[in-house]
C-alpha positions as CSV (number, residue, x, y, z in Angstrom):
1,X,7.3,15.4,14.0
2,X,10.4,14.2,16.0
3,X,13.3,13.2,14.0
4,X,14.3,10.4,15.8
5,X,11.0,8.8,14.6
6,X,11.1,10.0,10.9
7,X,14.6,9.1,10.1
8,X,13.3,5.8,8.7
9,X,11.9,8.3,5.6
10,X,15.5,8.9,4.9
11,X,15.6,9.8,1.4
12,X,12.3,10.1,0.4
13,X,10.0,12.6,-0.5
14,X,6.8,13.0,1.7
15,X,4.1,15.4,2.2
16,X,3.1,17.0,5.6
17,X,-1.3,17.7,6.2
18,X,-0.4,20.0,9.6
19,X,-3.7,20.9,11.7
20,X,-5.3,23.5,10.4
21,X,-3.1,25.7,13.8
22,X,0.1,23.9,12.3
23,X,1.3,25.1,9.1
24,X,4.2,27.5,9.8
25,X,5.0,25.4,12.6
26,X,5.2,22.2,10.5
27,X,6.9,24.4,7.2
28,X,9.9,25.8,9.6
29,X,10.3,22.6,10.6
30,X,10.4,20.5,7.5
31,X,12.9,23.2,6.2
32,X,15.1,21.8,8.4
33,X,14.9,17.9,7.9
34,X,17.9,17.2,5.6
35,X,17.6,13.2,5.7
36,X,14.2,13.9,3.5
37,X,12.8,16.1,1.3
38,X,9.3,17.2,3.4
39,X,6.9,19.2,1.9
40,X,3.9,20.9,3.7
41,X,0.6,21.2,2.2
42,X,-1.2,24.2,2.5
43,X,-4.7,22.6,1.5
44,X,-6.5,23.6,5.2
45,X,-4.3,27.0,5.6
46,X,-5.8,28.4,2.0
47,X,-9.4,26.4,2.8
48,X,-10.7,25.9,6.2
49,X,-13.3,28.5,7.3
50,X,-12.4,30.5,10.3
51,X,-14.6,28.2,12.6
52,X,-12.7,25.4,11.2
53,X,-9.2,26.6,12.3
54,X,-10.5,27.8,15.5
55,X,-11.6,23.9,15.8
56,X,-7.6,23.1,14.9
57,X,-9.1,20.5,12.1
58,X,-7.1,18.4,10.7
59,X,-6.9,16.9,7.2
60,X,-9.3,13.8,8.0
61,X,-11.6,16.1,9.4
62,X,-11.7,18.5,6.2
63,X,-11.8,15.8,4.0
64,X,-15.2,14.4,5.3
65,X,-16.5,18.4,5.4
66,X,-15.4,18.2,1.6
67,X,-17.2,14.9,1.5
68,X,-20.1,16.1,3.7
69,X,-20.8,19.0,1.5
70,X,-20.8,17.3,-1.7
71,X,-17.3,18.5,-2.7
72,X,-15.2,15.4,-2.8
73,X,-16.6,12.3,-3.6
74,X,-16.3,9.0,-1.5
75,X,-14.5,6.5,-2.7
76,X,-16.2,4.2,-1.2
77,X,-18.0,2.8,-4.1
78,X,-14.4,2.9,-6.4
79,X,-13.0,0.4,-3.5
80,X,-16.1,-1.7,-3.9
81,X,-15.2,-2.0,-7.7
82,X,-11.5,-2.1,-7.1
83,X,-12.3,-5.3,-4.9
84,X,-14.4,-7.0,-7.5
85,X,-11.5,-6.7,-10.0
86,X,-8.8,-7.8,-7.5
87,X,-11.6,-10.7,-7.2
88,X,-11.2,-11.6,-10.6
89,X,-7.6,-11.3,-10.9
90,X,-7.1,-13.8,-7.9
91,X,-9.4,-16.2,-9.7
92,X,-7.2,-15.7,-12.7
93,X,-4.0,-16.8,-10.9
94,X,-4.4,-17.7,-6.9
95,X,-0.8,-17.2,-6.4
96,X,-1.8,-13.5,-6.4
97,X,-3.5,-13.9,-3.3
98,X,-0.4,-15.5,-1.4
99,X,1.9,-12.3,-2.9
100,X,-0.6,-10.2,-1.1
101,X,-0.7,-12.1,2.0
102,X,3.1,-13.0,2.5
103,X,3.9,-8.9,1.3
104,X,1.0,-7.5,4.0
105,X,-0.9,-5.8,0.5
106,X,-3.1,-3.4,1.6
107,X,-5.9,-2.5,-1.4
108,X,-5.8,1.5,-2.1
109,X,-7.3,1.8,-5.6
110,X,-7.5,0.0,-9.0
111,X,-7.6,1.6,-12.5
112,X,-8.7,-0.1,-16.1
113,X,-5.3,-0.8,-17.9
114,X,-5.0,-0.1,-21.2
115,X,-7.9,3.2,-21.9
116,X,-6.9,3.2,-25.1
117,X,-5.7,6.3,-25.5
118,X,-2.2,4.8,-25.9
119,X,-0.9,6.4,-22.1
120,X,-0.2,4.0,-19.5
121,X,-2.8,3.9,-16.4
């Protein structure tokens, strides 16, 4: 967390997954960062077991716990379905595919548009 290397988040907002040894660290810290607004999660601090924070987890390792024990589920199969679609959308209209390529579009999740339910996705 040196500000010389977060200064290009000037202005935005962004959220902070300390170790699970980390969070009042990490919380005094972001108070002071005035170029953005930083906020710490507290998602290990109020959930890791005792042998978890002894093991200074940090959030990729307490995700796949979650995932391990049946508590989270992988996305995995979403991406698979979010690639199909992309799939079909480049088919539609290949200048899709040179947007993504020129823009360095990385694929993080896809949703149906229009549920029906007259909200947007």
């Amino acid at each position: 967390m040196r500000e010389e290397k977060l200064r290009v988040l000037t202005g935005r907002t962004v959220i902070l997954f300390p170790d699970a040894d980390g969070y009042a660290e990490w919380k005094q810290r972001a108070e002071s960062m005035t170029f953005c607004k930083a906020m710490v999660s507290d998602i290990i601090e109020k959930n890791a077991t005792p042998k978890q924070k002894d093991a200074h987890i940090d959030i990729a390792d307490w995700i796949i716990f979650q995932i391990r024990e049946g508590k989270l589920m992988s996305t995995a199969n979403h991406l698979v379905e979010a690639e199909k679609i992309l799939q079909r959308m480049i088919e539609k209209n290949p200048a899709l595919q040179k947007l993504i390529d020129d823009l360095d579009l990385v694929l993080v999740s896809a949703s149906t548009i229009g549920s029906g339910d007259g909200n947007p996705p």
